[in-house]
C-alpha positions in Angstrom: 117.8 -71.5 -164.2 119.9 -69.3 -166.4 120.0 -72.4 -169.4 116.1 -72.2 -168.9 115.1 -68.3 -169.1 118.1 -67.8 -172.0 116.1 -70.9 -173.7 112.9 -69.1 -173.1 114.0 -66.2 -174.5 115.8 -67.4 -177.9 112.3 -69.1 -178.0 110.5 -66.1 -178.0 113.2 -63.8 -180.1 112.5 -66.5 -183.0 108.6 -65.9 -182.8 109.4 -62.3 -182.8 111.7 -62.4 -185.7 108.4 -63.8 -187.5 105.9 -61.5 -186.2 107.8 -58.6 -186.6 107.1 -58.0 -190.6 103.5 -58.2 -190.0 102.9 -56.4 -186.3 105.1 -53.7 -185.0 106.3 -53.5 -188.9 102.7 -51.9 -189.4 102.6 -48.6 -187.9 98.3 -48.6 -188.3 96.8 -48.3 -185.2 94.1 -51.0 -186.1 96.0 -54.1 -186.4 94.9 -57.2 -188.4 96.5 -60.1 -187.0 96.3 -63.6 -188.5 97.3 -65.3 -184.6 95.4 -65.3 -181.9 94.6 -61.6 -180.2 96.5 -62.7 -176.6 99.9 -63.9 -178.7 100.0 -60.4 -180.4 99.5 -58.9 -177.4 102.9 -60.4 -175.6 105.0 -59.5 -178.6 103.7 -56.2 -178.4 104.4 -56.0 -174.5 108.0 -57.2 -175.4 108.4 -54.5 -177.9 107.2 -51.8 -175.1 109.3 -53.4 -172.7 112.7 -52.4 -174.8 111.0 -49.5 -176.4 108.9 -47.7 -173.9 107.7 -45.0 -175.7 106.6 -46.3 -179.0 103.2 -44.5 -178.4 102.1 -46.5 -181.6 102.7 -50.0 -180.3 101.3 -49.0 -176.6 97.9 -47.7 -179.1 98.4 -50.9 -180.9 98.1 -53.3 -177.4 95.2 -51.5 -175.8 93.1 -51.4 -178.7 93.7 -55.4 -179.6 93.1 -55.8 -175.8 89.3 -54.4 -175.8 89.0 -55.5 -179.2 88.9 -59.0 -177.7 88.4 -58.6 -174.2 91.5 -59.4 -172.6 91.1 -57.7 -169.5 94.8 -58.5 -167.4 96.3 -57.1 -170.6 94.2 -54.4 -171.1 95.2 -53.2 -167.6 98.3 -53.8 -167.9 98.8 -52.0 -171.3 96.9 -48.8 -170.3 98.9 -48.6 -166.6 101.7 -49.5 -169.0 100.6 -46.3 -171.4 100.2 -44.1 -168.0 104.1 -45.2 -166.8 105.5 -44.2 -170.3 103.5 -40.8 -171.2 103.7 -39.6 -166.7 102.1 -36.1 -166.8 102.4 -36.1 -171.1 99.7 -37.0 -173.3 96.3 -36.5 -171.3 94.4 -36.7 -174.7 95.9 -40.0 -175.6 95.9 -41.5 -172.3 92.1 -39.7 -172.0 91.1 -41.6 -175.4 92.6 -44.9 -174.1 90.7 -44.6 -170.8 87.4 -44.3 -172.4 87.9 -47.1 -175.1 88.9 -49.6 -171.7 85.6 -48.2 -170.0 83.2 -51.5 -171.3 86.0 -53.8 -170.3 87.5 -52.7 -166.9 85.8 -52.5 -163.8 84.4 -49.5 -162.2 87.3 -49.4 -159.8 90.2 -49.8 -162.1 88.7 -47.2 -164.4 88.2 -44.7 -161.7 91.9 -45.4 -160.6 93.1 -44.5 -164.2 90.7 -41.3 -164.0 91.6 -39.9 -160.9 95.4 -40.0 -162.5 94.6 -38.2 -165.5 95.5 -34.8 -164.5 98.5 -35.3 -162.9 99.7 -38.6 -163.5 99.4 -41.6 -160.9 101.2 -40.3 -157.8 103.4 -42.2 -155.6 100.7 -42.5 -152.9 98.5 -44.5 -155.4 98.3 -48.3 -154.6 96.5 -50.7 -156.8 96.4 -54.5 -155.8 96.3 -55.7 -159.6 98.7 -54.4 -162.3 97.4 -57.1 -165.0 99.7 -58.1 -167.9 102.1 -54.4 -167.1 105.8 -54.6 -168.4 106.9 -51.7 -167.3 106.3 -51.6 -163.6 108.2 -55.1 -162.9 111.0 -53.2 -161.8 108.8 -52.0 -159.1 109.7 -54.1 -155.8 106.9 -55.6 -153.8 103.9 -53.2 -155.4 102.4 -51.6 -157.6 103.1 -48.1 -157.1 104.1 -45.8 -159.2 106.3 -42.3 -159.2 104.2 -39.4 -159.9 106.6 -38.3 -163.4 106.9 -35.0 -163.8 108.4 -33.4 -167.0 112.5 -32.9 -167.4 113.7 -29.7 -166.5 113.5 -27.4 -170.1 111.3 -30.9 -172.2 108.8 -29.7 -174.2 105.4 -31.1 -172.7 104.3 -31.0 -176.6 105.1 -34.4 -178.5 103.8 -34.3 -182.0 103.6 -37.8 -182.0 100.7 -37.9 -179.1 98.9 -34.8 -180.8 98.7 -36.9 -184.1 97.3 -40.2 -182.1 94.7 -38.0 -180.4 93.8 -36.6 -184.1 93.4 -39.6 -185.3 91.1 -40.9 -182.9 88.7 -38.4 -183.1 89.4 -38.9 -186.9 91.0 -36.0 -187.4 93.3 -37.3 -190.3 94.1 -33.7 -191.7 95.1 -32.1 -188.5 97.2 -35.3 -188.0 99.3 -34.8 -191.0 99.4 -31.2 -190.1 101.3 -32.0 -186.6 103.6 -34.3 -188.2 104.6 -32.5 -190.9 105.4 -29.3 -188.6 107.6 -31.7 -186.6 109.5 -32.4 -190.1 109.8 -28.6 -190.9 111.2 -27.9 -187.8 113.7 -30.3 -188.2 113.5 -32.7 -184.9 111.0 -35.5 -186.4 111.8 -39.4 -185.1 111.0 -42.2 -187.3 107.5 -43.1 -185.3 106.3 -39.6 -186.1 107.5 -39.8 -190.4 106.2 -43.8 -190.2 102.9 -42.5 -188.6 103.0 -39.8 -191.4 103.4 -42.1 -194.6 100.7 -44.5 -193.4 98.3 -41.6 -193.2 99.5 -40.2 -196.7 99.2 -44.1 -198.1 96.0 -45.1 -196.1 94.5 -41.3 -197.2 95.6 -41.6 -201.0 97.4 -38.0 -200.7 99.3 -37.9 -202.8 99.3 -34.3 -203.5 100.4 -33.3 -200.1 102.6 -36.1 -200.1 104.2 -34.1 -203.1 104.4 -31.3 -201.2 106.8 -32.9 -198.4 108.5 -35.3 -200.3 109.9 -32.8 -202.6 110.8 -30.4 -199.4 112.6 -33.2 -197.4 116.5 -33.0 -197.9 116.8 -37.2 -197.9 119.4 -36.6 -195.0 116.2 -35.5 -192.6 114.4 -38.8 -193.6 114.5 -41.3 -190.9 113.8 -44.4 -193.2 114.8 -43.1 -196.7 113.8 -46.5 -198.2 110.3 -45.9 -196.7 109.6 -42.7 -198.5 111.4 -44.1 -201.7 108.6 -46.9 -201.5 105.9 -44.6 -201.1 107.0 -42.0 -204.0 107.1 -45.0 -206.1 103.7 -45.9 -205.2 102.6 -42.5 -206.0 105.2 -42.5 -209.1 107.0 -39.6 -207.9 111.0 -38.6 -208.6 112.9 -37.1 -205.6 
């Protein structure tokens, strides 16, 4: 049985060393995938399921999942979002509800909504979690712990402010957040990747400029990344 999942698995890492370049390599929220929609989908849940708060990837899965009507995944990615974000992110997880509102039925979607505000308590029994990686470890049911935030954690993620922006195409105020977190000196590498696809896919190259001169290359999370991007913009550091 061990031969057989181990098997499985090398299987599936090979795939994944594949896709890899072309999916959760793209930090766009709109993905452009040359397999089929449901095959994306898995390798996405795979990446959430070691990297659980890749807010980009979980954006990534639940927009695919409308997109083409998968509604076990869809489910399953936005309880997935929900167990990830627990009390954080109610714009996000508010912008993801009402994208699945065409797809899901009435019930699941008033399930989600009656969570927003505080999260899904540990009361809260659903008797389908879809295609959901992160609540396997959950014996027997599908309930989940009402997550409250860590003693002295900042309930303000940069990262879900810049998401939100962008899907109420608010590119500007996007940058704005991001570029904040650099200044202040505690940006991760989602946030600066999600900030040089908006400077590339935005042509801003002024205010691309602006940081790139500003950044010491010690506070750049992927260095070759914003080599690539001055050289796009032929800019010296």
């Amino acid at each position: 049985m061990t031969d057989n999942i181990q098997a499985i698995d090398s299987s599936f890492e090979n795939e994944s060393t594949q896709m890899a370049f072309t999916v959760t390599g793209s930090r766009s929220l709109d993905l452009l995938v040359d397999k089929s929609a449901q095959q994306v989908c898995d390798f996405l849940a795979h990446h959430i399921a070691r990297k659980p708060q890749d807010l980009v990837v979980h954006v990534q899965r639940i927009k695919l999942a409308a997109e083409h009507d998968l509604k076990p995944v869809l489910k399953g990615a936005l309880l997935d979002l929900y167990i990830a974000l627990g009390t954080r992110g109610y714009d996000l997880r508010q912008r993801m509800l009402k994208l699945a509102s065409g797809v899901l039925s009435e019930e699941s979607i008033q399930f989600l909504a009656d969570g927003l505000e505080d999260g899904v308590g540990a009361s809260h029994f659903i008797p389908d979690a879809g295609v959901s990686v992160l609540c396997k470890s959950i014996a027997g049911n599908i309930e989940f712990i009402r997550a409250g935030s860590v003693a002295g954690e900042s309930l303000f993620d940069p990262l879900e402010q810049a998401l939100a922006n962008i899907e109420w195409s608010q590119l500007e105020a996007a940058c704005e957040v991001l570029e904040e977190a650099i200044h202040a000196g505690n940006s991760s590498l989602e946030q600066q990747a999600l900030l040089l696809d908006l400077y590339q896919k935005t042509d801003a190259q002024a205010r691309f400029s602006v940081t790139y001169s500003n950044i010491e290359k010690s506070a750049m999370q992927d260095q070759a990344a914003w080599e690539v991007l001055a050289s796009h913009f032929d800019l010296d550091h």
